[in-house]
N, C-alpha and C positions, 0 to 999 in steps of 0.2 A: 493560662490555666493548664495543669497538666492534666492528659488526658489517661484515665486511669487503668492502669496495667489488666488486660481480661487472659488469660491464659488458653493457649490454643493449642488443642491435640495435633499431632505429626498426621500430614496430607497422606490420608491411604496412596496405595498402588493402584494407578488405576483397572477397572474391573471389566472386563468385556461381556453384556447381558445377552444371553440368545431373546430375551423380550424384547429389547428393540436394538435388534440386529444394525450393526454399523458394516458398510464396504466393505469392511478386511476380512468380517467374519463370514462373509453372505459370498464373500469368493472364496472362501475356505471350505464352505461344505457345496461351490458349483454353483450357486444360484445365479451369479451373475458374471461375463468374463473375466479372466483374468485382467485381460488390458484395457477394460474398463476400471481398473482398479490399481489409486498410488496415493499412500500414503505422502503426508503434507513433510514430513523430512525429507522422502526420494523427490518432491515436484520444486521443493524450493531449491535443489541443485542444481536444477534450470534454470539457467541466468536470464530469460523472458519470465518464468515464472515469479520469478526473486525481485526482478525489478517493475513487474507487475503490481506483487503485493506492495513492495518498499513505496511505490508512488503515491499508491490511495491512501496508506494509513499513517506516513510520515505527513502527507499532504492535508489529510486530516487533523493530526494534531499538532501541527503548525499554527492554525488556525488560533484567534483568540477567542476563547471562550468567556461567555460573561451569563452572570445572575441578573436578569431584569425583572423588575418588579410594576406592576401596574400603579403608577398616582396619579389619579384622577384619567384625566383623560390622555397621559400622556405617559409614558415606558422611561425609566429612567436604572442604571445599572447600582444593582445594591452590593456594594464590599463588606459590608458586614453581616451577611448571613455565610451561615458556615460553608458549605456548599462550594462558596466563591472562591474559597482558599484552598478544598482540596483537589478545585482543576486547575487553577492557576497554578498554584504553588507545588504544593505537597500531597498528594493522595494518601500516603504514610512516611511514617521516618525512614525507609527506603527507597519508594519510589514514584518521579514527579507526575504530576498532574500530564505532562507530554507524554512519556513511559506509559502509564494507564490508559490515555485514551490509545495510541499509537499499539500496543498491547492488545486492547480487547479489538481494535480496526481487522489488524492482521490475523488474529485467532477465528474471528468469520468470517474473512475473505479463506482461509483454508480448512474449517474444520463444520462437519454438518452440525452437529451443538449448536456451533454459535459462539460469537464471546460473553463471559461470563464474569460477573464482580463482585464482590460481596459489602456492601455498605454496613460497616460495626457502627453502632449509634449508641450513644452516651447519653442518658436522660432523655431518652428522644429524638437527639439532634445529632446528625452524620458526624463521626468522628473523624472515621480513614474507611479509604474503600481499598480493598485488597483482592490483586488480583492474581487467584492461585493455576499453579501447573493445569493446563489442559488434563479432563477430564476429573480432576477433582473434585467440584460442583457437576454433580449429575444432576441429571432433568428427565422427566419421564413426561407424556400427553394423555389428557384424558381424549375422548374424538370431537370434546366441545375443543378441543387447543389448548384448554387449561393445563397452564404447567406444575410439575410440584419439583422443586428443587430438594437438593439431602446432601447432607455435607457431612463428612466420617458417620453417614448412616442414620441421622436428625433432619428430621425437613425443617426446611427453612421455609422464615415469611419472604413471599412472592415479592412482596413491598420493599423488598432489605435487599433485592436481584437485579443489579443494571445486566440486561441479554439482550442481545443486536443479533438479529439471525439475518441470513442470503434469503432471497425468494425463493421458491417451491421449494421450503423448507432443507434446501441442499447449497453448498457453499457454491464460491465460480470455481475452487479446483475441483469439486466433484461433479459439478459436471462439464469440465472439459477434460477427464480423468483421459478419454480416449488419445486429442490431441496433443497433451504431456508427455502422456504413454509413449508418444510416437518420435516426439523431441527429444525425450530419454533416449528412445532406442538410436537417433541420428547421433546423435552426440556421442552415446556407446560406442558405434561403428566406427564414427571419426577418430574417437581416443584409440583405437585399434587400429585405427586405417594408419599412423603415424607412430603410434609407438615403436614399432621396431620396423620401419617400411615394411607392412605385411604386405601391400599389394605390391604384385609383380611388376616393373616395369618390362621386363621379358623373360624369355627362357631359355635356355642352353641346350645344343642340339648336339650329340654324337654321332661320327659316321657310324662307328662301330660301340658294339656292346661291350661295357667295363664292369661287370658285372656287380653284385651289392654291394660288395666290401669296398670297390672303385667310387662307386653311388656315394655311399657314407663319407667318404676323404673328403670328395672332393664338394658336397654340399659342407660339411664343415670347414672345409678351408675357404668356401665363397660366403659362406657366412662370418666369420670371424674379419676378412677381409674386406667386407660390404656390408655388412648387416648393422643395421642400426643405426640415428641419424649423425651419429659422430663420425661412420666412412663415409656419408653420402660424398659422392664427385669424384671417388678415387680410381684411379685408371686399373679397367679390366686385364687380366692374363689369362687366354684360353690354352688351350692345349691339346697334342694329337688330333686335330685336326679338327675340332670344336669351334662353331659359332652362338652365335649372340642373335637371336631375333627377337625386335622389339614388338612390345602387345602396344594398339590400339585402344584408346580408350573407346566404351563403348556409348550408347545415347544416353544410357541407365547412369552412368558415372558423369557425363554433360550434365546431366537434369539435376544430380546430389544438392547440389547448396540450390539451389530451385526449391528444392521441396524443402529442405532444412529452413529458409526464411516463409516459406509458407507455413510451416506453421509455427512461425513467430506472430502471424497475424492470424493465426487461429487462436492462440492464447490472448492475444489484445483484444480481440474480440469478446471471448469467453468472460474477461473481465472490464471491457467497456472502455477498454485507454486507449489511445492514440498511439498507432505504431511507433510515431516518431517519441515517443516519450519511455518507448522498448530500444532506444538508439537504431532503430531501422528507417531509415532518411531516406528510401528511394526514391519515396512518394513527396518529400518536405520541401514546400519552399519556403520563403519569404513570405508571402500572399498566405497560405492555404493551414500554414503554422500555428497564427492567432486565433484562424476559427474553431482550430482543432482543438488547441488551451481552451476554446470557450465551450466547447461540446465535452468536455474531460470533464470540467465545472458542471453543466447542466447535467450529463446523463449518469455520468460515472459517479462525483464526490457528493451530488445532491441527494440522493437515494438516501445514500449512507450517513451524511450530515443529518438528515431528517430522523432514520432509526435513531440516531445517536442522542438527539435532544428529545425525541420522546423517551428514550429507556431512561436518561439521566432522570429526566423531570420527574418520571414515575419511582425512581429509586431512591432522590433527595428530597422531593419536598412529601410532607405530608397531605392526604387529600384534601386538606382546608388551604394548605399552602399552593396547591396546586393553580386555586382560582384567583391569585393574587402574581403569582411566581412562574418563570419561563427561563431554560437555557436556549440561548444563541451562541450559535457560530460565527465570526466576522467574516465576511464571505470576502470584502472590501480588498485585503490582502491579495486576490487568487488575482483579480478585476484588476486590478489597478496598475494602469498606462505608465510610461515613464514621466521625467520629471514635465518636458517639453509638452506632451499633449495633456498632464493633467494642468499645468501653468495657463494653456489657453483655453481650455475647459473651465476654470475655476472666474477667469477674465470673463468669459461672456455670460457666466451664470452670473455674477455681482453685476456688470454691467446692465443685463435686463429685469435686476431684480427678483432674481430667484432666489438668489444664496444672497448672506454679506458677508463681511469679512471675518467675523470671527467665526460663521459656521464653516466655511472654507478651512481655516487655521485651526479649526478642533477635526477636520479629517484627515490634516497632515500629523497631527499631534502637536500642535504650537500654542503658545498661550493666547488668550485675549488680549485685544488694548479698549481701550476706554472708549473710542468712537465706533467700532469696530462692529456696531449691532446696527446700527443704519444703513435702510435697503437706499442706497444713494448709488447712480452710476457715477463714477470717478472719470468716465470721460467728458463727463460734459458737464460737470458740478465743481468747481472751483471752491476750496476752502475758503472760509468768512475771515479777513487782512485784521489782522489784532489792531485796535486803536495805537496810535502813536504815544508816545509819550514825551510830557512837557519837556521841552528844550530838547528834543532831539530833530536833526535835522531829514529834511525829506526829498 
């Protein structure tokens, strides 16, 4: 069935309110420092920041998601509520059920908003959820928390709003805006400290004075000769009686990449990943790896998993659907060991009767067979020997 054409006005520009003052404007008129203050285009050019967001919210929506529905006393996944098709599949005829959750993950890990979606519904029932330009869906608080949404300036029903916000109401780039700040500023230095070798490796000493016009030559002609990394290594010519003494580096220039990976784990921090998962291994081993994927899973993608199946549940189902109907995360994906330790893992659960075989084989995704529901250990239970048959020999 097609879903029927609703015509959509052109996404205002967004509008910066002095009623509820955002970071960029509240260090425009001083209130708060400057370096406390970076927007989410200049933090994502930091490549700890970028691969900070990139982890949670691809890791996110990786994840399978599913419609489960309450029968009886037992949770069983429903495909034919709508719902199901536009996280799996399609969210709209542009873009997938991955894109939208992965989408709204990353627009709350960097913006105080929040991410923001709008669920258009057809007779009732979710048709596409649309997820427009940052700051297009505004939101305003009453001081109960009540929020009122307004899209090209029409409030929206609350009910039709999937919104995932960060704790204390601020994203993790705002508040780690300082130590960003400061990763920008290293990185600055660096891209300058090599662009044109701006720092000196030494200096050039005259016995006697050659006065400006000599000054001027001869810095252009050791520049045009040396400057920049295409001369580096090319043999010096001094003259009239000129030396060459080299500068020492000092503690300040020892400690540089010291502080620049510090705060790469001030950013892992700020957003709760594992430095090794920022490519910074100093700390990584074999051993200390696995626990740290497990502490990613519990502190960092749990939080966020959870807003995300409350705002969904509250945005697709209806409040009668609500007490029947539930999104899940598969978490199984994040968990799950190689083939070897889940093969003997799966062996001693059938073995003592925990699992049997076909529930074993529906979490690898394989079919059922026929005997495959009896809790039997197969090490100690010998198949039943088919009767023989007449005239055959034994």
């Amino acid at each position: 069935m097609r879903i029927p054409f609703i015509p959509r006005r052109p996404a205002p520009v967004e509008a910066k309110s002095l009623a509820a003052p955002d970071s960029e404007l509240l260090a425009l008129f001083g209130a708060v420092p400057g370096s406390a203050v970076i927007s989410p285009a200049t933090a994502l050019a930091i490549p700890a920041v970028a691969a900070a967001v990139l982890v949670i919210s691809e890791a996110v929506a990786t994840l399978d998601v599913r419609v489960m529905r309450i029968d009886g006393a037992d949770e069983v996944e429903d495909l034919t509520h709508p719902a199901a098709s536009l996280l799996r599949d399609s969210a709209n005829d542009w873009t997938s059920g991955f894109e939208m959750i992965r989408d709204i993950t990353s627009e709350a890990l960097t913006r105080d908003a929040g991410g923001l979606a709008w669920v258009n519904r057809v007779d009732g029932k979710p048709a596409e959820i649309i997820h427009y330009d940052a700051g297009t869906i505004g939101v305003s608080y009453e001081r109960t928390g009540e929020p009122t949404y307004r899209l090209n300036g029409e409030v929206l029903n609350p009910n039709d709003i999937i919104h995932v916000r960060g704790a204390f109401t601020r994203c993790p780039l705002s508040l780690a805006a300082s130590a960003i700040g400061v990763a920008g500023e290293m990185s600055g230095h660096a891209s300058k400290l090599f662009a044109n070798g701006a720092r000196p490796s030494g200096v050039i000493e005259m016995p006697k004075n050659i006065g400006d016009e000599g000054l001027k030559r001869m810095k252009a002609g050791w520049q045009a000769a040396h400057g920049g990394g295409a001369n580096s290594g090319q043999t010096a010519i001094l003259w009239d009686g000129a030396t060459f003494r080299p500068l020492t580096f000092s503690s300040v220039d020892a400690q540089f990449l010291e502080t620049w990976k510090f705060q790469i784990l001030e950013i892992a921090r700020a957003f709760r990943v594992p430095p090794s998962m920022l490519f910074d291994l100093d700390r990584a081993t074999w051993s200390n790896s696995e626990q740290m994927g497990k502490e990613f899973l519990t502190y960092c993608l749990e939080p966020w998993l959870r807003s995300l199946e409350g705002a969904l549940r509250r945005a697709l189902f209806t409040p009668e659907e609500r007490k029947q109907y539930r999104i899940v995360f598969d978490r199984d994906d994040l968990t799950r060991a190689d083939l070897g330790a889940r093969a003997t893992a799966y062996s001693s659960l059938i073995a003592s009767r925990v699992l049997n075989p076909n529930e074993a084989r529906r979490w690898e995704g394989l079919p059922a067979y026929a005997e495959g529901n009896a809790f039997t250990n197969p090490n100690i239970t010998t198949p039943a020997s088919s009767p023989a048959k007449p005239g055959a020999q034994t």
